[in-house]
N, CA and C atoms as a LAMMPS dump frame, in Angstrom:
ITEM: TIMESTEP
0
ITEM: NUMBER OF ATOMS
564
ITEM: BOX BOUNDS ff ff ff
-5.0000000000000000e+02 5.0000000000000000e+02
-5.0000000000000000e+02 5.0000000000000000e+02
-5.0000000000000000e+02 5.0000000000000000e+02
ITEM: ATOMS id mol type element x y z
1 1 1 N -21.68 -30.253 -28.885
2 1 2 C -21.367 -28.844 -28.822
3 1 3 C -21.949 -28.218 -27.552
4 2 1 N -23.455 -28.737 -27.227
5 2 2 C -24.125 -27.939 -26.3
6 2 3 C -22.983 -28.399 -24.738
7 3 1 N -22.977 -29.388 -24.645
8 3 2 C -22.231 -29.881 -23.663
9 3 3 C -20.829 -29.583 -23.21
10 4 1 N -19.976 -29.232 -24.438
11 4 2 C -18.613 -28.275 -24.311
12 4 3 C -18.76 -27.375 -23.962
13 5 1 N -19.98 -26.455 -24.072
14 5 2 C -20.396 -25.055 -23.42
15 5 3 C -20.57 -25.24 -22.355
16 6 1 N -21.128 -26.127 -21.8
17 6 2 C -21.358 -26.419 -20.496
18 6 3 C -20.39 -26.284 -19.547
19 7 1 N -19.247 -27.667 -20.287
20 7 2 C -18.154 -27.718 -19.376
21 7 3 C -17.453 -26.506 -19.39
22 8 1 N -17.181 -25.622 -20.288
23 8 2 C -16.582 -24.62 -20.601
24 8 3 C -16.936 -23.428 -19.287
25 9 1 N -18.196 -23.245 -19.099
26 9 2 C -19.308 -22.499 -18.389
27 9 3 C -18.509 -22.654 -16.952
28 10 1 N -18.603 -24.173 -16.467
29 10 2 C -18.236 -24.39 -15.321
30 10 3 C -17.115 -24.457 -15.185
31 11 1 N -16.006 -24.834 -15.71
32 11 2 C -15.128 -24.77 -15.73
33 11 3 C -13.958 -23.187 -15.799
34 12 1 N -14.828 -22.108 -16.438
35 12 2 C -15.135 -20.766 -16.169
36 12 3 C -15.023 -20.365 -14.285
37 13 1 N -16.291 -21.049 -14.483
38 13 2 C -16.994 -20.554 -13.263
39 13 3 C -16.13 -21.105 -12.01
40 14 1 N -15.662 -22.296 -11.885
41 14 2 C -14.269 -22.949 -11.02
42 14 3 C -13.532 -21.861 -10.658
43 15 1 N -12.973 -21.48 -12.162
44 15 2 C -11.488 -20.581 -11.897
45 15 3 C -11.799 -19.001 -11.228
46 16 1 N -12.9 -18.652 -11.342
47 16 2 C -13.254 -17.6 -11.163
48 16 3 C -13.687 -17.657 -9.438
49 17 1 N -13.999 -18.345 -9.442
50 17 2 C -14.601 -18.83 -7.994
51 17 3 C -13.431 -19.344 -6.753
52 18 1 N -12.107 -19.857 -7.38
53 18 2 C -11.64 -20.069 -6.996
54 18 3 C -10.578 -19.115 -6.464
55 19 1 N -10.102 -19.939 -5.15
56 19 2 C -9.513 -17.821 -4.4
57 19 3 C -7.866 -18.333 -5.096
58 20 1 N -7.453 -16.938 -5.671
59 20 2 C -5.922 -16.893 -5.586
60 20 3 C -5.186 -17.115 -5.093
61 21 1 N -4.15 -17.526 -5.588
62 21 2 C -2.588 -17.926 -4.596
63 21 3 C -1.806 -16.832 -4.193
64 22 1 N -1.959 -15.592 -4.677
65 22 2 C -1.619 -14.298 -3.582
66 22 3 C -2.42 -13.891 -2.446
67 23 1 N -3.953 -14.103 -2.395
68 23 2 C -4.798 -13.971 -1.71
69 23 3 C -4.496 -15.033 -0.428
70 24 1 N -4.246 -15.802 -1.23
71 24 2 C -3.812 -16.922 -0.029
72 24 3 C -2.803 -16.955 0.927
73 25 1 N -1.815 -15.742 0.4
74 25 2 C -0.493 -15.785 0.939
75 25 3 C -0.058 -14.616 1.758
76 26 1 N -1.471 -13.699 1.772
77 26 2 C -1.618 -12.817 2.904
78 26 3 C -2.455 -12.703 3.786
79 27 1 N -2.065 -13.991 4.628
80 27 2 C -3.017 -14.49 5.567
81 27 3 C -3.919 -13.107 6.574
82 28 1 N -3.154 -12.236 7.515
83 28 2 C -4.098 -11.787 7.934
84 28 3 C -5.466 -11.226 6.892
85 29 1 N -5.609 -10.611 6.471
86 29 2 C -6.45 -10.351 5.047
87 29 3 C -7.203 -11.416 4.636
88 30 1 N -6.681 -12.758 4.613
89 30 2 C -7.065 -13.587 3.724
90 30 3 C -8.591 -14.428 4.316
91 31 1 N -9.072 -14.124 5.767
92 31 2 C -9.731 -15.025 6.417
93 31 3 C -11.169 -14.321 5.138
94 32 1 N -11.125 -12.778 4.683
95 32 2 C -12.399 -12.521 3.965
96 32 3 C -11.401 -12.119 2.316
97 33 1 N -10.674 -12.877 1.83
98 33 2 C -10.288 -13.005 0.52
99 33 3 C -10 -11.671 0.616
100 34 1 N -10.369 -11.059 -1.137
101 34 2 C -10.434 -10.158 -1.383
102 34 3 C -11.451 -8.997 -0.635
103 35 1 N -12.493 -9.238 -0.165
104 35 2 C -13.208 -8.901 0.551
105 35 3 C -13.052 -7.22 1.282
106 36 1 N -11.654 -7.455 1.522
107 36 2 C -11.419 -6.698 2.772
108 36 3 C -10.969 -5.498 1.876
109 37 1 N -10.681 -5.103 0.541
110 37 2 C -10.408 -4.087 -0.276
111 37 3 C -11.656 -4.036 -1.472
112 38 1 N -11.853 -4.866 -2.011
113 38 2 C -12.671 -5.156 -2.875
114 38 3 C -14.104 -5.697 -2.792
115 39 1 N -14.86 -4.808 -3.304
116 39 2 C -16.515 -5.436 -3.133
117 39 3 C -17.038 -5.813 -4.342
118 40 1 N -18.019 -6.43 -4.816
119 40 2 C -18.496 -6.588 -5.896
120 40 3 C -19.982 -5.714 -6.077
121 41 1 N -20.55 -5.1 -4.977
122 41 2 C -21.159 -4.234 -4.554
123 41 3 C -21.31 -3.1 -4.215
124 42 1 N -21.87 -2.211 -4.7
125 42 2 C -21.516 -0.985 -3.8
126 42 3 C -20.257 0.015 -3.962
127 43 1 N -19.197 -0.719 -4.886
128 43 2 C -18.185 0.081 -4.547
129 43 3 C -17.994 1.602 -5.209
130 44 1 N -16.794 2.115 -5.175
131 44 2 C -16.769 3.149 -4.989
132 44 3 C -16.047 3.572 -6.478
133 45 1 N -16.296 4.249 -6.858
134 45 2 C -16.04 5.252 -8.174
135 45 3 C -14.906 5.868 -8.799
136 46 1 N -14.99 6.387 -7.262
137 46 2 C -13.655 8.026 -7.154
138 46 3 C -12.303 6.894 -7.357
139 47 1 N -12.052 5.809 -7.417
140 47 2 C -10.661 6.001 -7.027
141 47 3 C -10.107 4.705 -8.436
142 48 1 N -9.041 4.78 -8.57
143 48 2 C -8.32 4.045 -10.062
144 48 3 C -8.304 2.488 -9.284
145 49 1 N -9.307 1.598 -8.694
146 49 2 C -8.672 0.501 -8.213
147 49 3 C -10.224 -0.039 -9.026
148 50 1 N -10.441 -1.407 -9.521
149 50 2 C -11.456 -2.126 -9.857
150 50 3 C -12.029 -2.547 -8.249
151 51 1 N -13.55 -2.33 -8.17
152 51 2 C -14.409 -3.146 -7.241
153 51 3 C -13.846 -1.876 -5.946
154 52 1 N -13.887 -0.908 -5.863
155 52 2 C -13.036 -0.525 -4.424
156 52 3 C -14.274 -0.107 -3.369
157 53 1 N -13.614 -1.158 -2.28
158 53 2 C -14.284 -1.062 -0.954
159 53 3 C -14.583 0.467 -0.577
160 54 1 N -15.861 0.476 0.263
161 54 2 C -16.271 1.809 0.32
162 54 3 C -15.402 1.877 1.789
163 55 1 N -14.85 3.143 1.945
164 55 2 C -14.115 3.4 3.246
165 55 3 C -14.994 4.377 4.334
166 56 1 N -14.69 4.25 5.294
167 56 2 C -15.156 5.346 6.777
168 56 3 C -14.172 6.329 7.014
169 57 1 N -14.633 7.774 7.252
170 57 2 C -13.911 8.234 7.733
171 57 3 C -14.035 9.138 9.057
172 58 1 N -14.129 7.617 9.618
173 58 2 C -14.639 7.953 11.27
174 58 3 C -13.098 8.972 11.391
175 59 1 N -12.055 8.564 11.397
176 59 2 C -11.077 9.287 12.528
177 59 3 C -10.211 10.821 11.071
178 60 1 N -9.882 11.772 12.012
179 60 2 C -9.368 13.09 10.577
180 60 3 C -8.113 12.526 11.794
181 61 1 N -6.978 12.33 10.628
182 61 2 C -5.388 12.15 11.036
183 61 3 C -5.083 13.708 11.126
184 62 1 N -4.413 14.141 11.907
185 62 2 C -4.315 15.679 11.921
186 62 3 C -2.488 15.311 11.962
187 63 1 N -2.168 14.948 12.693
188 63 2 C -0.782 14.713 13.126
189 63 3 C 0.238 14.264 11.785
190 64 1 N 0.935 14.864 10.784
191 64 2 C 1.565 14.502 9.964
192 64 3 C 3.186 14.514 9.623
193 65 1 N 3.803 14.033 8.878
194 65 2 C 5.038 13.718 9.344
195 65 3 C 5.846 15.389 8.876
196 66 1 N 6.751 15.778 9.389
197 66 2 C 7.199 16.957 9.652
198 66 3 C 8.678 17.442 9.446
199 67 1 N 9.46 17.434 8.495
200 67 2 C 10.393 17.717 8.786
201 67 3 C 11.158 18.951 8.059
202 68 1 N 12.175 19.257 8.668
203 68 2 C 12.985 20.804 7.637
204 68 3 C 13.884 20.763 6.56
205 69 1 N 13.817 19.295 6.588
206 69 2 C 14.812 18.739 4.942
207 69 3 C 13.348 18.505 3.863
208 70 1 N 12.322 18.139 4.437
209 70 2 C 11.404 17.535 3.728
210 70 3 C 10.855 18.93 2.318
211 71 1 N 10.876 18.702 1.076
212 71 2 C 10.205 19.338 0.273
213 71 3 C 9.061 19.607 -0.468
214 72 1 N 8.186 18.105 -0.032
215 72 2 C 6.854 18.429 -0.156
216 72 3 C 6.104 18.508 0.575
217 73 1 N 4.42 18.969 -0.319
218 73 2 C 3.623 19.426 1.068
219 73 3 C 2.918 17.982 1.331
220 74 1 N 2.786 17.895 2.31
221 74 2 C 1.707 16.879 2.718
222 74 3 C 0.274 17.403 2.853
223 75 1 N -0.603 17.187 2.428
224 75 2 C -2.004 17.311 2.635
225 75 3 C -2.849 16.19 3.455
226 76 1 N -4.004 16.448 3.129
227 76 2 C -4.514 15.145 3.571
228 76 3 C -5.035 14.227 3.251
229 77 1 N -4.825 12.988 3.453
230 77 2 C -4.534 11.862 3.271
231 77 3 C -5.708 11.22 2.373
232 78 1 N -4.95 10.908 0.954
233 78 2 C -6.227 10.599 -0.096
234 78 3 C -6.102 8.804 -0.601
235 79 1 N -6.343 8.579 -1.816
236 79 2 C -5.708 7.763 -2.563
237 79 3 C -5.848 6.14 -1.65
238 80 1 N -5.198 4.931 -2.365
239 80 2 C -4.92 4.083 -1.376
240 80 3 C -4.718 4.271 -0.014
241 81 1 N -4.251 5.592 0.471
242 81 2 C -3.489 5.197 1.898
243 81 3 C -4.783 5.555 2.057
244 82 1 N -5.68 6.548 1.747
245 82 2 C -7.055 6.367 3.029
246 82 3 C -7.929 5.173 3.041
247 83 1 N -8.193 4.021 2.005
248 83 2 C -8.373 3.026 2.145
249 83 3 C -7.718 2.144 3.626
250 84 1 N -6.523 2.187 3.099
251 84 2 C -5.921 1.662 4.283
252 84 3 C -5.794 1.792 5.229
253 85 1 N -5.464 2.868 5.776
254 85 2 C -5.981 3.986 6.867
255 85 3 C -7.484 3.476 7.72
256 86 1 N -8.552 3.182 6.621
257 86 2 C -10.086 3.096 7.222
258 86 3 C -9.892 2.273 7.983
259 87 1 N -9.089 1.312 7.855
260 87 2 C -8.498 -0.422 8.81
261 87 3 C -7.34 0.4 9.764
262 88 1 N -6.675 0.535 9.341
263 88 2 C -5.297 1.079 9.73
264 88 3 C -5.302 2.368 11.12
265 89 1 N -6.042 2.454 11.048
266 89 2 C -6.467 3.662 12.351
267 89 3 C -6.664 3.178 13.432
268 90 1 N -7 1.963 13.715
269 90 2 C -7.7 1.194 14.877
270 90 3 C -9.25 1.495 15.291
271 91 1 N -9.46 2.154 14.196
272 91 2 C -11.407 2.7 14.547
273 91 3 C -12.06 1.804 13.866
274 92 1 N -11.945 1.067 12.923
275 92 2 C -12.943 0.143 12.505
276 92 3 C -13.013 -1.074 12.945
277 93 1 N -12.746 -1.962 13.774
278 93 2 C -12.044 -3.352 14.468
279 93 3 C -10.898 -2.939 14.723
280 94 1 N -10.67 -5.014 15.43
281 94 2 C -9.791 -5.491 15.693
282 94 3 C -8.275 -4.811 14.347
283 95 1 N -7.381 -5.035 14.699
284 95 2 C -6.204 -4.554 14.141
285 95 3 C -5.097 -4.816 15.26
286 96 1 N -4.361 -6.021 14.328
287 96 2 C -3.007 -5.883 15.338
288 96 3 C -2.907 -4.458 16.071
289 97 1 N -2.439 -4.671 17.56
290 97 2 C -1.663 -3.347 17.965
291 97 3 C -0.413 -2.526 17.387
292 98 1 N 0.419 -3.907 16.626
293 98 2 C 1.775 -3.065 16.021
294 98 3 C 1.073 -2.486 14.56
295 99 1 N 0.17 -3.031 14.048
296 99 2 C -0.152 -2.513 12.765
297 99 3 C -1.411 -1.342 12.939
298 100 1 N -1.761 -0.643 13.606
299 100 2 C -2.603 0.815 14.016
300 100 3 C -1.51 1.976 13.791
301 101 1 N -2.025 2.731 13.383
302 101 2 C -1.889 4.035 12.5
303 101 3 C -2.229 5.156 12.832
304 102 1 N -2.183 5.265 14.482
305 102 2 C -3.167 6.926 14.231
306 102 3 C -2.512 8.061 14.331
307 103 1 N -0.905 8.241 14.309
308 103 2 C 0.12 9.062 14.118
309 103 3 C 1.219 9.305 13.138
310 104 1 N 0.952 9.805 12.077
311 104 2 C 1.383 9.838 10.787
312 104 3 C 3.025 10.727 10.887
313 105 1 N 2.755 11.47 12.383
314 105 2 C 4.115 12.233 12.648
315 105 3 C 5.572 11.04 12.575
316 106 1 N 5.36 9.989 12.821
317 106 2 C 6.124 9.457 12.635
318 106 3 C 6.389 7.934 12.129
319 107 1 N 5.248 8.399 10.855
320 107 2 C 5.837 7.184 9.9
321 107 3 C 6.097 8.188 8.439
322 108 1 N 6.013 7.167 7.517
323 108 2 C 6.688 8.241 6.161
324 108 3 C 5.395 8.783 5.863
325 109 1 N 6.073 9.965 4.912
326 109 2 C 4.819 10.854 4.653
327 109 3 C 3.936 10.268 3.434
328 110 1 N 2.571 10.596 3.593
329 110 2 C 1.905 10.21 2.551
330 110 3 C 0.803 11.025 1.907
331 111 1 N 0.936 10.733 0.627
332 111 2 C -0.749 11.377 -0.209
333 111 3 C 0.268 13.002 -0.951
334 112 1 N 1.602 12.565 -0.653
335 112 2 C 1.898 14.088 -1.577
336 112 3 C 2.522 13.778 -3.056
337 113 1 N 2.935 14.944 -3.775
338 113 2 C 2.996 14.523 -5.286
339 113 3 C 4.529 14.656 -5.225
340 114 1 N 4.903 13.13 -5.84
341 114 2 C 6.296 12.769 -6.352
342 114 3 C 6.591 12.962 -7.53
343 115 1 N 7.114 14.036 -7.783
344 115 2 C 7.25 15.266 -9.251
345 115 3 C 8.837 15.305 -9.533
346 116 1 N 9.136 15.178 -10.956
347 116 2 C 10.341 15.721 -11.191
348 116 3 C 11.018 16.88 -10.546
349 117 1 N 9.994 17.936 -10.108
350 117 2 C 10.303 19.23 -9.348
351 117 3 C 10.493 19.008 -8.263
352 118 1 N 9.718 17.959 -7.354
353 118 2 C 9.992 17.545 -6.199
354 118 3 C 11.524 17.091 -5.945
355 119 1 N 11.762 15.878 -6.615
356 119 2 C 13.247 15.558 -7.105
357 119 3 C 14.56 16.223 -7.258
358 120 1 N 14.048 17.403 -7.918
359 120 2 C 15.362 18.444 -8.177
360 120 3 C 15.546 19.364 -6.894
361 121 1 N 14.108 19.871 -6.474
362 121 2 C 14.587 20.612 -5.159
363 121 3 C 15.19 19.885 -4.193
364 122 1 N 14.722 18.535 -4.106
365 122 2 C 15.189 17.822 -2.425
366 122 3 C 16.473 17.675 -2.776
367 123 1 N 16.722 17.005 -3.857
368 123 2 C 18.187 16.663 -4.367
369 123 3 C 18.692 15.629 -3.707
370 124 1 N 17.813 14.714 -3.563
371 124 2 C 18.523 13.789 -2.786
372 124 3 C 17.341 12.428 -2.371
373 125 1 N 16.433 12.602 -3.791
374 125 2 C 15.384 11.6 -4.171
375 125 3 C 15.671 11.188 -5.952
376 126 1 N 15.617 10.185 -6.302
377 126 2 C 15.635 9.761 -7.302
378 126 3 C 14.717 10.679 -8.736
379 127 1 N 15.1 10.784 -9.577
380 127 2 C 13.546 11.028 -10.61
381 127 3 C 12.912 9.983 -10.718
382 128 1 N 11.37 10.663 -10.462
383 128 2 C 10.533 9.532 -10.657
384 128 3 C 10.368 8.776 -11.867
385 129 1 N 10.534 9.101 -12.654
386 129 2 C 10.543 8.384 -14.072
387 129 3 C 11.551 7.357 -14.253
388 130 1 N 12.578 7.293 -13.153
389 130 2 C 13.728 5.919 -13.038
390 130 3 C 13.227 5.021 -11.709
391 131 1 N 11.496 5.237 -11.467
392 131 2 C 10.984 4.627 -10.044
393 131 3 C 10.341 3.494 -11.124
394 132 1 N 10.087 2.057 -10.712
395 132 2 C 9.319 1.075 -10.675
396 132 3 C 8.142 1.782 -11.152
397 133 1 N 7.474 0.464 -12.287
398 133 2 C 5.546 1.445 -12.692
399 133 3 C 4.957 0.644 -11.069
400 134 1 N 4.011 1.581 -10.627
401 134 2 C 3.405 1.519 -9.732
402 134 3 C 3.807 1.844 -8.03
403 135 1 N 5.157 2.24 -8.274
404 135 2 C 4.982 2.811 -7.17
405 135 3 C 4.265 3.708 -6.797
406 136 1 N 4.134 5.212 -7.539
407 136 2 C 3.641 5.981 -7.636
408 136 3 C 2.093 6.047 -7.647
409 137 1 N 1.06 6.815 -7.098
410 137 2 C -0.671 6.436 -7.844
411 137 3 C -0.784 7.107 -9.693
412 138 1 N -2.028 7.272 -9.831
413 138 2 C -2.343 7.524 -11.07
414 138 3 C -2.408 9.64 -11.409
415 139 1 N -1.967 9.709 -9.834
416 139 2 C -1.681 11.254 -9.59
417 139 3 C -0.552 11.82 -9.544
418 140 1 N 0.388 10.875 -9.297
419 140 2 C 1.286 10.663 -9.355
420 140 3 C 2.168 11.13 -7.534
421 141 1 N 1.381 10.342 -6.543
422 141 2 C 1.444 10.788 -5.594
423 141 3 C 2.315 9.254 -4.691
424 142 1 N 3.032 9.781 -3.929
425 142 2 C 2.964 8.278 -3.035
426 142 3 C 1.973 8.103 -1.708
427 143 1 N 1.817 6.9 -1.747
428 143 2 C 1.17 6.251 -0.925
429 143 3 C 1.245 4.711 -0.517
430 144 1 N 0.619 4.473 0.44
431 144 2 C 0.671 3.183 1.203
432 144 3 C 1.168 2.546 0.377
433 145 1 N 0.834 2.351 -0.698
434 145 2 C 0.807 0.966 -1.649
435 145 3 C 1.837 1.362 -2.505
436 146 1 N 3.057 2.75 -2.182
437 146 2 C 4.014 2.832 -2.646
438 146 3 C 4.763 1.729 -2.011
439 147 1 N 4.794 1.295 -1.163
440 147 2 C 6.252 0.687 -0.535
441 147 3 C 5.507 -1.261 -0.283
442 148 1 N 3.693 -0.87 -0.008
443 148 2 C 3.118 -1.837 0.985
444 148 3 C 2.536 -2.891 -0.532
445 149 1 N 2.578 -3.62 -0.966
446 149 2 C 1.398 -4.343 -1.542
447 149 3 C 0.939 -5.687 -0.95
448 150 1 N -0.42 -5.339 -1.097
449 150 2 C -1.33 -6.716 -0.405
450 150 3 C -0.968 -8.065 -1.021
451 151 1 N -0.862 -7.59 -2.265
452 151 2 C -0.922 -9.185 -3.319
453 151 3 C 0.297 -9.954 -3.294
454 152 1 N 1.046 -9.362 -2.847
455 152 2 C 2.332 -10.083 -2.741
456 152 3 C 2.939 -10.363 -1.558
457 153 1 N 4.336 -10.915 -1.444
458 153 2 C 4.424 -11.467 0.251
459 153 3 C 5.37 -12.021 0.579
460 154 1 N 6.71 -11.349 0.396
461 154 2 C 7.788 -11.99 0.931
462 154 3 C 7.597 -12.705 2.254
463 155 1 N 8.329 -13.829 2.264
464 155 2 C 8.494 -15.247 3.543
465 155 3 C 8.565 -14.118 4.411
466 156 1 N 9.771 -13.249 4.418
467 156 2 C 10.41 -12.644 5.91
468 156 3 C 9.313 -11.453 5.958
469 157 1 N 8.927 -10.642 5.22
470 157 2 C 8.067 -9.561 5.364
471 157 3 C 7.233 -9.624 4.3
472 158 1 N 6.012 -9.569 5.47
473 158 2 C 5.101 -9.824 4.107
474 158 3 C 4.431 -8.385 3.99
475 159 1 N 3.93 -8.429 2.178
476 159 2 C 3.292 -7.052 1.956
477 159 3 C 4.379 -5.706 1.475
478 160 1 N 5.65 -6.184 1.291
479 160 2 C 6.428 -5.108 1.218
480 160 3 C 6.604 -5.353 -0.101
481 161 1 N 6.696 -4.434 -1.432
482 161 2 C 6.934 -4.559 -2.606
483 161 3 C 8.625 -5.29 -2.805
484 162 1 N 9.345 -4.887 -1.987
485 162 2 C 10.498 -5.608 -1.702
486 162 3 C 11.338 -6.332 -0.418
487 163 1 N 12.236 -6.974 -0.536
488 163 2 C 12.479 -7.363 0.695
489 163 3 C 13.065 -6.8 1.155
490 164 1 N 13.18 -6.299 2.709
491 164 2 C 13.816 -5.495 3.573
492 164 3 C 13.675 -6.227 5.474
493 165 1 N 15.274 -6.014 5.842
494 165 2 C 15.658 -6.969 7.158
495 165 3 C 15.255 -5.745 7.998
496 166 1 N 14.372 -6.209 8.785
497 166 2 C 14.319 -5.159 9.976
498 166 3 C 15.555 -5.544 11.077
499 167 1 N 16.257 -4.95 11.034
500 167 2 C 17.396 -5.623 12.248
501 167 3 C 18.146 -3.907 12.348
502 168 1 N 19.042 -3.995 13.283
503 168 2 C 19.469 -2.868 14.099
504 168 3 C 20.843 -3.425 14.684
505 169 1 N 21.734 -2.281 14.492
506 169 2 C 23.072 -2.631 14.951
507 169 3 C 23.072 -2.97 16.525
508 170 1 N 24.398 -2.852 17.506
509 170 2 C 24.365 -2.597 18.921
510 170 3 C 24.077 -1.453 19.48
511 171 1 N 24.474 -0.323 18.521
512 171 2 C 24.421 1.003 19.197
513 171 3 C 22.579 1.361 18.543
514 172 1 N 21.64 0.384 17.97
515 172 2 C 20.452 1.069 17.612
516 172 3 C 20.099 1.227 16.55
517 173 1 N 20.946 1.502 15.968
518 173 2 C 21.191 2.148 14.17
519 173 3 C 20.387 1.291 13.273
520 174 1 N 19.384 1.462 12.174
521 174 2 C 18.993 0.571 11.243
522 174 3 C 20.046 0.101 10.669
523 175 1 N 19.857 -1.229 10.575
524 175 2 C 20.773 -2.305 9.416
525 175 3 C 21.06 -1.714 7.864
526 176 1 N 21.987 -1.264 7.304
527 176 2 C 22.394 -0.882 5.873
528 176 3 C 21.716 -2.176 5.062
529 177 1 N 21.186 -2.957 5.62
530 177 2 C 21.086 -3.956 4.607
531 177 3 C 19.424 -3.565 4.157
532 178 1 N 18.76 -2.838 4.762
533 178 2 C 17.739 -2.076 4.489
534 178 3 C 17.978 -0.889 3.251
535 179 1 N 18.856 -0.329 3.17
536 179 2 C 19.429 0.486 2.349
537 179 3 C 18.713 0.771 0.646
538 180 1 N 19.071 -0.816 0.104
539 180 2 C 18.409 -1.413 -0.972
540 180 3 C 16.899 -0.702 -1.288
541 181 1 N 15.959 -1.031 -0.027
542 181 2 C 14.593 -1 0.118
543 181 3 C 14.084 0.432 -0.103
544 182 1 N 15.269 1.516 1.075
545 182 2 C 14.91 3.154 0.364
546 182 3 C 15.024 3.271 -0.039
547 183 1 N 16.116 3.157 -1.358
548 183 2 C 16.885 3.615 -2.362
549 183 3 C 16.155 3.522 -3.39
550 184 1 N 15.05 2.672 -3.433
551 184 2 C 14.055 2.85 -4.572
552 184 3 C 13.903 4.027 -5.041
553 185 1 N 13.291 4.74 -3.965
554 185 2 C 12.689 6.294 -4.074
555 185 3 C 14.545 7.121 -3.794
556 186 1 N 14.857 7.116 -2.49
557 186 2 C 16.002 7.733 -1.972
558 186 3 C 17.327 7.773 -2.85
559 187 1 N 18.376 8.83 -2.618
560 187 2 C 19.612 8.712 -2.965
561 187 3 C 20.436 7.835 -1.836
562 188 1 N 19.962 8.649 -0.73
563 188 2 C 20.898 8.171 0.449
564 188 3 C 19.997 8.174 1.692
């Protein structure tokens, strides 16, 4: 008996010890495992993620995305995306050059609340209640980890909750075959 506990113990302790096969499959990330989101130390409280890495907030994003169709407000930047962001800015290390972040004017907007009300005014976003569980946070806001997840990893793009072709017609135009990928959230 004492000895089945044993093996049991270690055999525990193997699987636990041993790094994941999603972890594995998002290589940049992967050289410090989980590491690079998750601490077993120290972490942080405020936010709905187990173990969460404590973030910097060396750089204030002032620059946010802007437009006159757009119906919500953007604030500033909470939730997962400021996690990501703490990397994502180019102020804490190294960071690919294509993957730095320090102009929010022109990527999608983030950290605002994706509301049935939101929905009906734009008229031309899905209800959220016909969105995927987890796109959304626990605020019911989008963010990074609306569109981005770490744990997963399509061959052609990795980190995207789904697959989507970055390609472009002759005249410039994004590929319709992307289409799929907005339409999560989007009508058109």
């Amino acid at each position: 008996m004492r000895s089945a506990t044993i093996l049991l113990l270690v055999l525990l302790a193997l699987i636990l010890l041993a790094p994941s096969h999603q972890a594995e499959a998002i290589v940049p990330h992967s050289s410090w495992g989980c590491a690079w989101c998750h601490v077993p130390h120290n972490a942080m409280d405020d936010q709905a993620v187990p173990l969460w890495a404590p973030y910097r907030d060396s750089t204030s994003l002032t620059d946010y995305y802007a437009s006159p169709t757009m119906d919500a407000t953007v604030g500033q930047v909470d939730g997962a995306s400021k996690l990501c962001l703490s990397c994502h800015d180019g102020t804490q290390g190294y960071v690919y050059p294509s993957l730095v972040i320090s102009d929010l004017a022109h990527s999608h907007p983030l950290s605002f609340v994706y509301d049935t009300a939101l929905a009906t005014a734009d008229g031309e976003l899905n209800d959220p209640s016909t969105l995927e569980p987890g796109v959304l946070d626990a605020n019911s806001k989008m963010q990074c980890t609306s569109c981005h997840d770490v744990h997963v990893s399509y061959v052609a793009r990795p980190y995207l909750r789904w697959p989507y072709e970055n390609t472009v017609d002759d005249s410039g135009i994004p590929s319709l075959n992307n289409a799929a990928f907005c339409r999560k959230c989007h009508m058109k």
